[in-house]
Structures are given as structure tokens and as C-alpha cells.
C-alpha positions as CSV (number, residue, x, y, z in Angstrom):
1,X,-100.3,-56.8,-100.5
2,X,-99.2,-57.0,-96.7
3,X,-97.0,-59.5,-95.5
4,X,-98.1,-62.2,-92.7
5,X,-95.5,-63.0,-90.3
6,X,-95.8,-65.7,-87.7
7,X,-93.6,-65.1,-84.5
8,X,-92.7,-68.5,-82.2
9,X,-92.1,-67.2,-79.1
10,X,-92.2,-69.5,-75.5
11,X,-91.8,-68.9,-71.6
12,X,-88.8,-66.8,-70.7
13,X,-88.2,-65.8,-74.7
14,X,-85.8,-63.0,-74.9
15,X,-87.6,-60.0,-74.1
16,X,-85.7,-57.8,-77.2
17,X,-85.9,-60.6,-79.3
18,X,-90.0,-60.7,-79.0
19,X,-90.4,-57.4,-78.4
20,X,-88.4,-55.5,-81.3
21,X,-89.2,-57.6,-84.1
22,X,-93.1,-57.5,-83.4
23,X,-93.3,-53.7,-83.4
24,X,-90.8,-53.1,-85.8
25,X,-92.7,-55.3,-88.6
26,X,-96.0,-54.0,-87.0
27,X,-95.0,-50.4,-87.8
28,X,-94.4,-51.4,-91.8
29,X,-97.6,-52.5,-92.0
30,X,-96.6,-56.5,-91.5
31,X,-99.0,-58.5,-89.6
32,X,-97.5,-60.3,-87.1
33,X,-99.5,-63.0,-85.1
34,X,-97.5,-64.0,-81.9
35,X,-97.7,-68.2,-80.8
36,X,-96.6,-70.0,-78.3
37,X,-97.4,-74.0,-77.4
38,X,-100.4,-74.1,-74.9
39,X,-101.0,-70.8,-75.2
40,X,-104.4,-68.9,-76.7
41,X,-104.7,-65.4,-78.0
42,X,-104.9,-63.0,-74.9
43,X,-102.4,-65.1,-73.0
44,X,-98.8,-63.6,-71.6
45,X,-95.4,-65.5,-71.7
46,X,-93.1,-63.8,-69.5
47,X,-90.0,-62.6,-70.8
48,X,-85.9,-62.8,-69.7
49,X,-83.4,-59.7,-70.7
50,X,-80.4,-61.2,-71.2
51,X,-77.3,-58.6,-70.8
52,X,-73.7,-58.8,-71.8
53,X,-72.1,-57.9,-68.1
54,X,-68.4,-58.9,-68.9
55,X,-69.1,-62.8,-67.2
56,X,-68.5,-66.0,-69.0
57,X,-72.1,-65.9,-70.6
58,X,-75.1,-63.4,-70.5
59,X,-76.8,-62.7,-67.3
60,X,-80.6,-62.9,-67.2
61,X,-83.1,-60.5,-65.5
62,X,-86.8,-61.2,-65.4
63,X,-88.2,-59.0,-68.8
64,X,-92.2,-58.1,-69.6
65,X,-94.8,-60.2,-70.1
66,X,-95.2,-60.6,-74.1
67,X,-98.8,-60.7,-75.0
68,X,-99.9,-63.7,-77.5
69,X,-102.4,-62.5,-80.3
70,X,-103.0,-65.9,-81.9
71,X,-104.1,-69.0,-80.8
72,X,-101.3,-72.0,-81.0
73,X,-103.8,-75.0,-82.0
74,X,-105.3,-72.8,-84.8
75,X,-102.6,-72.0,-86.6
76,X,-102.7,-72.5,-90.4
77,X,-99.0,-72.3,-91.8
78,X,-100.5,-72.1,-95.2
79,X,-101.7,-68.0,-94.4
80,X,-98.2,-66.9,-93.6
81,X,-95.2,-65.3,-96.0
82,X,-92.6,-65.8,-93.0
83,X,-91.5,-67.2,-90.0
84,X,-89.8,-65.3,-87.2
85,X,-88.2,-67.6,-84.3
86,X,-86.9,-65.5,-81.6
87,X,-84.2,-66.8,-78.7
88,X,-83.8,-66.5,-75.2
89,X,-84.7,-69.7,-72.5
90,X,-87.7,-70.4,-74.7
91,X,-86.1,-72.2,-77.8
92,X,-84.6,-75.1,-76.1
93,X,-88.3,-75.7,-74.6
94,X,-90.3,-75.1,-77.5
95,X,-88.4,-76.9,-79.4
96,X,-89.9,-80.4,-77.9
97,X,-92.9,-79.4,-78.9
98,X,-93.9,-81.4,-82.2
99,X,-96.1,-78.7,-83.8
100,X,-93.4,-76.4,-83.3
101,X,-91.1,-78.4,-85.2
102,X,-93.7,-79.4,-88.1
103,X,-94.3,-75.3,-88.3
104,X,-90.8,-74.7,-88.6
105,X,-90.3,-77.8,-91.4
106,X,-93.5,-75.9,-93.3
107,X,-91.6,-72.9,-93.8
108,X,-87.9,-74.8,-95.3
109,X,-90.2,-77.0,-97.8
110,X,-92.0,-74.1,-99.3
111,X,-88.6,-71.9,-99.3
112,X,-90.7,-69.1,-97.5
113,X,-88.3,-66.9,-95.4
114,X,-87.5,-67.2,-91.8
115,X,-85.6,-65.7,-89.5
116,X,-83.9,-67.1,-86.2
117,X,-82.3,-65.0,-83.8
118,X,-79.9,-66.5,-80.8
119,X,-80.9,-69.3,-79.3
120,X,-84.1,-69.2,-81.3
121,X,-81.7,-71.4,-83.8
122,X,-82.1,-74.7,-81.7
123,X,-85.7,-75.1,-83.1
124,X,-84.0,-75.0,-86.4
125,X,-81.4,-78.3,-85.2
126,X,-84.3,-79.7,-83.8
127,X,-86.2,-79.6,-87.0
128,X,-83.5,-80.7,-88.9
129,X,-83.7,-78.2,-91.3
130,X,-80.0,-77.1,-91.8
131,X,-77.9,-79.7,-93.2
132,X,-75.8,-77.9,-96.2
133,X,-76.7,-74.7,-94.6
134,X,-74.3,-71.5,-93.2
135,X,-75.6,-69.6,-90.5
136,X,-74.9,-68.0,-86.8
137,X,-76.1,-68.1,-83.5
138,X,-75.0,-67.2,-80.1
139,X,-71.8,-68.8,-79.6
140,X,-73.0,-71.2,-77.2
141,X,-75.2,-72.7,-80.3
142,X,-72.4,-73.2,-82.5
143,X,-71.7,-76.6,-81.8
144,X,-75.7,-77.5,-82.4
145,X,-75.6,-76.3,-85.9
146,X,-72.5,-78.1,-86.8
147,X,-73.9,-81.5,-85.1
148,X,-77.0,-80.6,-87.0
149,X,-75.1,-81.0,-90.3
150,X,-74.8,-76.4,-90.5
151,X,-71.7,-74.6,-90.7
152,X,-71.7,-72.1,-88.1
153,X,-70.4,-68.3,-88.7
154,X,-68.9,-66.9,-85.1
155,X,-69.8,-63.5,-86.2
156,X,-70.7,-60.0,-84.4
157,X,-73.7,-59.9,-82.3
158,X,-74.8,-56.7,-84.6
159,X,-74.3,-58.7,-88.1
160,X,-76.2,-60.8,-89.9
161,X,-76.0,-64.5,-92.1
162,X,-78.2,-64.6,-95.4
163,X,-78.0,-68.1,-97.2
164,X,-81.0,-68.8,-99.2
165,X,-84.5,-68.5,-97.3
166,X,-82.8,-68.1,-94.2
167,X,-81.3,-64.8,-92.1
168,X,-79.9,-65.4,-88.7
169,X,-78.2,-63.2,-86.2
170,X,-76.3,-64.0,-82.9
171,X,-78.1,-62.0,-80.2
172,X,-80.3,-58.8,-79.9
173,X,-77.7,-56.4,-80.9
174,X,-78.0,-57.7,-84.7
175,X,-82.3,-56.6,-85.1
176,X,-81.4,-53.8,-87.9
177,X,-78.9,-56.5,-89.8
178,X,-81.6,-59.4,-89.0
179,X,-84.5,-57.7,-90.3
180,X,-83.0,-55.4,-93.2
181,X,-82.6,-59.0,-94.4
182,X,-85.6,-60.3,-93.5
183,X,-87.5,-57.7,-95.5
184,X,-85.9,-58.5,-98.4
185,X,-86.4,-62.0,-98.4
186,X,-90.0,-61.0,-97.7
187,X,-89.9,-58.8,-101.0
188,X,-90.2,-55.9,-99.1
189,X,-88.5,-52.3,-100.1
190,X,-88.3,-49.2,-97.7
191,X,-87.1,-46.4,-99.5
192,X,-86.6,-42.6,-97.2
């Protein structure tokens, strides 16, 4: 039976972090419907690329525009095996957005399996959802899970953190580690 992914994304998500996991679950044969708050199915959120350039933190170049297939306000938690919360700019807005939150809280209740990648982890401190619970992020995150009651793993960008229904990953560099786990919390198997 397929799998039915929903994928919080926002204004200025991390292009990579949209754009990768959407097609790469697409090509499997996951359905993956795309949301954002105040946004309806046809809509575009404009992306940022966020590259490692040597400075103090990443730089940020203006990405694609992502295109939404699912409207916000219609959303019904209850159809969906997984949650997929992708980084960039996006998270710390979204994140002030109370449906967002109540989405994400769905997910941790049920023990369905999500995934956060990057900065895409401050909806999960928001939502209060990781007290007791080991996980990464991009470094500058690190301190959130830990106020948030989390014990963060400073990791490399390329690996990923499995503890219970939850996988998360530092920055775009970790997609195969994030969703090789991913599937698997998702009951999926891809043999070659």
C-alpha cells in the first residue's frame, strides 16, 4: 500500500531541503502533498540555497520557487503515514503558526514517523515534542533542543540521528542518511 507523506515547507524554505526530499519519495512511489500556512494548492513559496562558503555561518542565495500541491486549511493529519519538516528561513516562521504546531503534535501522539532536517527542528521545540529525546540539527539549533528539554548530537552534516519515531539530520548534505531512515520508519524496503 503506498505511503502518504506530508511536507511543511514556508517562504524562503531551503531549496535542497524541499526540493530533494519531494522527488526522491515521489520517484518510490510515496505521495507527497506539499503545505505551507496561507498557502493553497497551485501556490509557490520561494526558496533560499544556503551554501557552506568557509564564513561563520551559511550564505544564502535566492533558490526556486517550490510549488504547493495541497491546500493548508484542508489538511487532514489522519490520511498521512509521515511527516517531513524541511529547514531553511521557513521554520522559525512557520513555526508561529498554530496549525503548524498542532500538525506536528499529531504525528508524536500517534508515533507515526517524521523527519526534520536543519532548521526545520525549531517546529519541533516549538511544539514541544522533544523532551527525553536525542537528535541533531544545524549547529546553530543546538541550544533550542537542549532548552527544549532534547539532547542535541553535533554530528556531520552527511549523517543522520534515529531515536524512536524520529530521524533528523543537520543540513542538506545528510538527504541519503535522512531518508534511508526515513524509509524505514515508514516500513519501506528498497532492495537493487
Amino acid at each position: 500500500m503506498a505511503k502518504k507523506i506530508l511536507l511543511l515547507v514556508g517562504d524562503f524554505v531551503e531549496d535542497y531541503e524541499a526540493m530533494v526530499p519531494f522527488q526522491a519519495m515521489g520517484s518510490i512511489g510515496i505521495t507527497v502533498d506539499a503545505i505551507a500556512p496561507d498557502r493553497k494548492s497551485g501556490d509557490v513559496v520561494p526558496t533560499a540555497v544556503h551554501d557552506f562558503t568557509g564564513d561563520q555561518t551559511y550564505k544564502e542565495l535566492r533558490g526556486h520557487n517550490f510549488a504547493i500541491n495541497k491546500d493548508f486549511d484542508e489538511v487532514n493529519v489522519e490520511d498521512y503515514d509521515g511527516l517531513y519538516i524541511a529547514g531553511g528561513r521557513s521554520a522559525e516562521y512557520i513555526r508561529l503558526n498554530k496549525r503548524v504546531l498542532e500538525i506536528t503534535r499529531h504525528f508524536f501522539e500517534h508515533n507515526k514517523p517524521v523527519a526534520a532536517i536543519c532548521h526545520g527542528i525549531q517546529v519541533l521545540t516549538a511544539a514541544k515534542v522533544l523532551e527525553g529525546r536525542t537528535l541533531t540539527a544545524y549547529v546553530a539549533v543546538g541550544p533550542d533542543i537542549e532548552l527544549a528539554g532534547g539532547t542535541w548530537k553535533n554530528i556531520p552534516a552527511d549523517q543522520a540521528v534515529v531515536d524512536g519515531n524520529l530521524v533528523t539530520s543537520p543540513a542538506w548534505p545528510g538527504h541519503q542518511a535522512i531518508l534511508k531512515e526515513f524509509y524505514k520508519l515508514l516500513g519501506i524496503t528498497i532492495t537493487i
